[in-house]
N, CA, C and O of each residue as an XYZ file, in Angstrom:
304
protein
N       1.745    -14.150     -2.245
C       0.914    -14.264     -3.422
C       0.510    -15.728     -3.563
O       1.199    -16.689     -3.220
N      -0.604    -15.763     -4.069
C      -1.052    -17.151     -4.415
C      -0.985    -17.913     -5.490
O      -1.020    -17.306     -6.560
N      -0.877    -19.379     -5.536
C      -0.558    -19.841     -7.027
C      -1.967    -20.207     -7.109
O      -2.929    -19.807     -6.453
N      -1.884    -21.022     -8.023
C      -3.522    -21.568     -8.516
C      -3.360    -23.024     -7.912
O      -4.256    -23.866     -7.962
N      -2.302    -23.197     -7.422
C      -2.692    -24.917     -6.597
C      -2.903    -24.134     -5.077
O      -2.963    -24.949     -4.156
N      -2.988    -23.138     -4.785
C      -3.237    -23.021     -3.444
C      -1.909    -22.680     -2.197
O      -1.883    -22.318     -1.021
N      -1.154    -22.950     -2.993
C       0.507    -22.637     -1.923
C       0.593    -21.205     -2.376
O       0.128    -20.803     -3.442
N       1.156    -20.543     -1.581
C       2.082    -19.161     -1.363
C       3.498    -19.180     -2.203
O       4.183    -20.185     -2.391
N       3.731    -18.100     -2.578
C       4.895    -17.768     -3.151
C       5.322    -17.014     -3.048
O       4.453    -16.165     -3.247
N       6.388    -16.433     -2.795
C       6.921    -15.039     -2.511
C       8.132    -14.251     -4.100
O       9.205    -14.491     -4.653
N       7.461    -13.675     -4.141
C       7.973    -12.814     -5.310
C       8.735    -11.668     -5.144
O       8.320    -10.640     -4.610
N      10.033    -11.863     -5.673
C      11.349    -10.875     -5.475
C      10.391     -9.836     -5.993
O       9.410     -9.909     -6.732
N      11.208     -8.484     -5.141
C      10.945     -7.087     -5.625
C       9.135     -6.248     -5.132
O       8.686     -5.125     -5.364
N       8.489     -7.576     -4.329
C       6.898     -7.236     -4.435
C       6.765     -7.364     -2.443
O       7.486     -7.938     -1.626
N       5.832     -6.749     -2.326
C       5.505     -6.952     -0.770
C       3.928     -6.645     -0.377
O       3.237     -6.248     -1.315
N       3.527     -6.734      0.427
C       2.266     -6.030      0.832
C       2.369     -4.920      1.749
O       3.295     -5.150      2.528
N       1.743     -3.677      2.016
C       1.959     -2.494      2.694
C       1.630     -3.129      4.040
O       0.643     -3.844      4.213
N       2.428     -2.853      4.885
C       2.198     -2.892      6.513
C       0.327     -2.592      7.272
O       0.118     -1.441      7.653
N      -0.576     -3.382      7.391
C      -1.640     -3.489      7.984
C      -2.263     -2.098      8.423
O      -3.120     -1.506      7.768
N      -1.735     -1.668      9.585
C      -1.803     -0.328      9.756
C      -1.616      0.723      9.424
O      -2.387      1.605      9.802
N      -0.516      1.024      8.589
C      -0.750      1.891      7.476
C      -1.709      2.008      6.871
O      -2.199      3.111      6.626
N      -2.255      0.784      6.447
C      -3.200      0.686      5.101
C      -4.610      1.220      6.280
O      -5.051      2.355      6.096
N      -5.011      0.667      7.018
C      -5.750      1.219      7.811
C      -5.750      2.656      8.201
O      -6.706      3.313      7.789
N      -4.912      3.221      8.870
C      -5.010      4.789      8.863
C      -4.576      5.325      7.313
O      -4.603      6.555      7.372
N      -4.264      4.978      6.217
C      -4.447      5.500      4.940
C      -6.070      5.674      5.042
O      -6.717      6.721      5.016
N      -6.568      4.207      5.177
C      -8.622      4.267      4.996
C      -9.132      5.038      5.845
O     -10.326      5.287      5.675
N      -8.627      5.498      6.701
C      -9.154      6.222      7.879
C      -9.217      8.184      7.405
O     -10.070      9.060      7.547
N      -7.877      8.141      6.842
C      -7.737      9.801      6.511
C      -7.448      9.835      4.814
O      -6.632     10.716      4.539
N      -7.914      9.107      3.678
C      -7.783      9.502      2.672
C      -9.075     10.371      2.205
O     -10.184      9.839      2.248
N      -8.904     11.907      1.695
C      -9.820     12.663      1.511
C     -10.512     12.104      0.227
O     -11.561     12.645     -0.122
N      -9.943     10.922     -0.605
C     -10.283     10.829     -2.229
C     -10.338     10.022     -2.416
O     -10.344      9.380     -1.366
N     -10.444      8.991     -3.820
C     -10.076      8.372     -4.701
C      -9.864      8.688     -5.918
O     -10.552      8.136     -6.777
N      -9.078      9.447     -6.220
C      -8.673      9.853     -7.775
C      -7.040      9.929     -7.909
O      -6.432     10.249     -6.888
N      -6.589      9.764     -8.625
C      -5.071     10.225     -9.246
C      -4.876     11.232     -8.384
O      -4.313     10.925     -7.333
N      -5.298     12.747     -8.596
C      -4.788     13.505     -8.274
C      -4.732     13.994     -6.396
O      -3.909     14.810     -5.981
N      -5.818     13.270     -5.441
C      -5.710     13.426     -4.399
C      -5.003     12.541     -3.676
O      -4.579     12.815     -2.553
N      -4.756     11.042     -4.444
C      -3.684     10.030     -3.576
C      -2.676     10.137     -4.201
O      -1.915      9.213     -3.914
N      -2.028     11.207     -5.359
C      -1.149     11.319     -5.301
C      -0.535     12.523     -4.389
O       0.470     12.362     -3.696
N      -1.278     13.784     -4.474
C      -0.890     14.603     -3.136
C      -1.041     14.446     -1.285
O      -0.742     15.152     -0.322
N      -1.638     13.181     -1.484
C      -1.773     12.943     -0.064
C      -1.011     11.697      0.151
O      -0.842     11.597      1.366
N      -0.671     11.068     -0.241
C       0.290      9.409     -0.374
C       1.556      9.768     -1.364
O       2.646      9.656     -0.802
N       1.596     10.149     -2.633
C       2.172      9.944     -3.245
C       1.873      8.307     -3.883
O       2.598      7.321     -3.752
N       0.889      8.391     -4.420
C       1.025      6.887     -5.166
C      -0.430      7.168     -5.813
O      -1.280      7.898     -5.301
N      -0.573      6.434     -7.072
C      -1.583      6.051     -7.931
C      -2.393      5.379     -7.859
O      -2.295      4.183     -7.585
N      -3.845      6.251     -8.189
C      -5.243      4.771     -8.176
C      -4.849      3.613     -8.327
O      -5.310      2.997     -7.365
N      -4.306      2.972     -8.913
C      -4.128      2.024     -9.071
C      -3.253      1.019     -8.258
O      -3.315     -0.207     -8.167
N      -2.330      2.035     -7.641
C      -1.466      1.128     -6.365
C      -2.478      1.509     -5.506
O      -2.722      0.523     -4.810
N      -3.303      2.575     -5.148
C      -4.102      2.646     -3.916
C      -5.005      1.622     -4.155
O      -5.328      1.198     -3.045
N      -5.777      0.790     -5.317
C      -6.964     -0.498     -5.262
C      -5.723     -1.515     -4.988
O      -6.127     -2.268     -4.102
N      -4.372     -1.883     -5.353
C      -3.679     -2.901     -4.850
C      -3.636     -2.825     -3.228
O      -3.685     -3.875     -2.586
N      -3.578     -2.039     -2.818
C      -2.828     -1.243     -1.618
C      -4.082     -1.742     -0.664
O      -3.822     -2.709      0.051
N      -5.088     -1.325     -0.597
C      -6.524     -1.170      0.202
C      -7.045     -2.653     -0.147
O      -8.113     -2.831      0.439
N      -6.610     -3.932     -1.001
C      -7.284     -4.900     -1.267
C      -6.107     -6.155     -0.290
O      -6.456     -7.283      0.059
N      -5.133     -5.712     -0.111
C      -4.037     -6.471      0.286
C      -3.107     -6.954     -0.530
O      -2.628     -7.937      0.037
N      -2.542     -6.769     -1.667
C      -2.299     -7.310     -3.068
C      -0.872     -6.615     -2.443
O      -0.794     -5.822     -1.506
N      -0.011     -7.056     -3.095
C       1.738     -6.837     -2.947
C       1.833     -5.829     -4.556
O       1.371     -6.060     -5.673
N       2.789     -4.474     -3.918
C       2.962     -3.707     -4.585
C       4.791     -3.749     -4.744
O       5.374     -4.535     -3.998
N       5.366     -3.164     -5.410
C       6.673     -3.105     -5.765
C       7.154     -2.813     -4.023
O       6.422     -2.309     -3.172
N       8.399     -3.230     -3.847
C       8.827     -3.510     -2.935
C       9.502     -1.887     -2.544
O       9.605     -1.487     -1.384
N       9.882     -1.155     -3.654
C      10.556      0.388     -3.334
C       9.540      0.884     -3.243
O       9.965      1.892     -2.678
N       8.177      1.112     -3.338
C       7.103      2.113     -3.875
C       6.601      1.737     -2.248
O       6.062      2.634     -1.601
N       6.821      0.253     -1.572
C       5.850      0.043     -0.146
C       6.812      1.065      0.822
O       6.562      2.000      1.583
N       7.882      0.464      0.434
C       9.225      1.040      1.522
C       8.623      2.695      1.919
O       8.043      3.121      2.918
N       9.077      3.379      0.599
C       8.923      4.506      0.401
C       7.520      5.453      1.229
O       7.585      6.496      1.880
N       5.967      4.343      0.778
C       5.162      4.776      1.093
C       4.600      4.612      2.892
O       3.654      5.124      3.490
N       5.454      3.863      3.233
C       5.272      3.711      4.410
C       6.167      4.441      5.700
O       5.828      4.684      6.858
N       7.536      4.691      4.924
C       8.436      6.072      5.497
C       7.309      7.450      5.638
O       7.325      8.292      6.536
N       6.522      7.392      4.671
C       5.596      8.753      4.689
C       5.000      8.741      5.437
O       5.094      9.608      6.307
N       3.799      7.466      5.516
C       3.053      7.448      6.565
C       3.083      6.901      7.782
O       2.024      6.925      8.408
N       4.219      6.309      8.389
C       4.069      5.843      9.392
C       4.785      6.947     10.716
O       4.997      6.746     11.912
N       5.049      8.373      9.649
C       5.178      9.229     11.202
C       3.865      9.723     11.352
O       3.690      9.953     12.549
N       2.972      9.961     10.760
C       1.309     10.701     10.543
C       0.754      9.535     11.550
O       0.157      9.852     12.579
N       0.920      8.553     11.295
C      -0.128      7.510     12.189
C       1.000      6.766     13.617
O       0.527      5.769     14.163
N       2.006      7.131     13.991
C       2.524      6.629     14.820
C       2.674      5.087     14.838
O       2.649      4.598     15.967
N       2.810      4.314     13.906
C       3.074      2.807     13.630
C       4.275      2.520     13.731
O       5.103      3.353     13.364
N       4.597      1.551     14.135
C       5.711      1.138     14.602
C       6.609      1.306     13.878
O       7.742      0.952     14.206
């Protein structure tokens, strides 16, 4: 994350989703609404615009979401 002088900071509890994930998420998400990224991801409009912009989401919610998708897309 960024400060406003320009250095990095790393913030307990927050991460960014793994690159490729987020890429084959953009590749096979049928939607953008609540109700289709939550049956296809499990996660909310609103973590999906953090998620797809590069922005660090809660650190259990990346874990979690990336156990899901990284057998669908074969990522490391």
């Amino acid at each position: 994350m960024e400060r406003s002088d320009g250095s990095t900071a790393r913030i307990a509890g927050v991460r960014q989703v793994d690159a490729e994930v987020v890429r084959h998420m953009r590749a096979e998400i049928e939607g953008e609404t609540d109700e289709v990224l939550t049956r296809q991801f499990g996660i909310s409009y609103n973590t999906w615009c953090k998620v797809r912009s590069g922005n660090p989401i809660r650190r259990s919610v990346a874990d979690r979401l990336e156990a899901r998708i990284r057998p669908r897309c074969r990522v490391g």
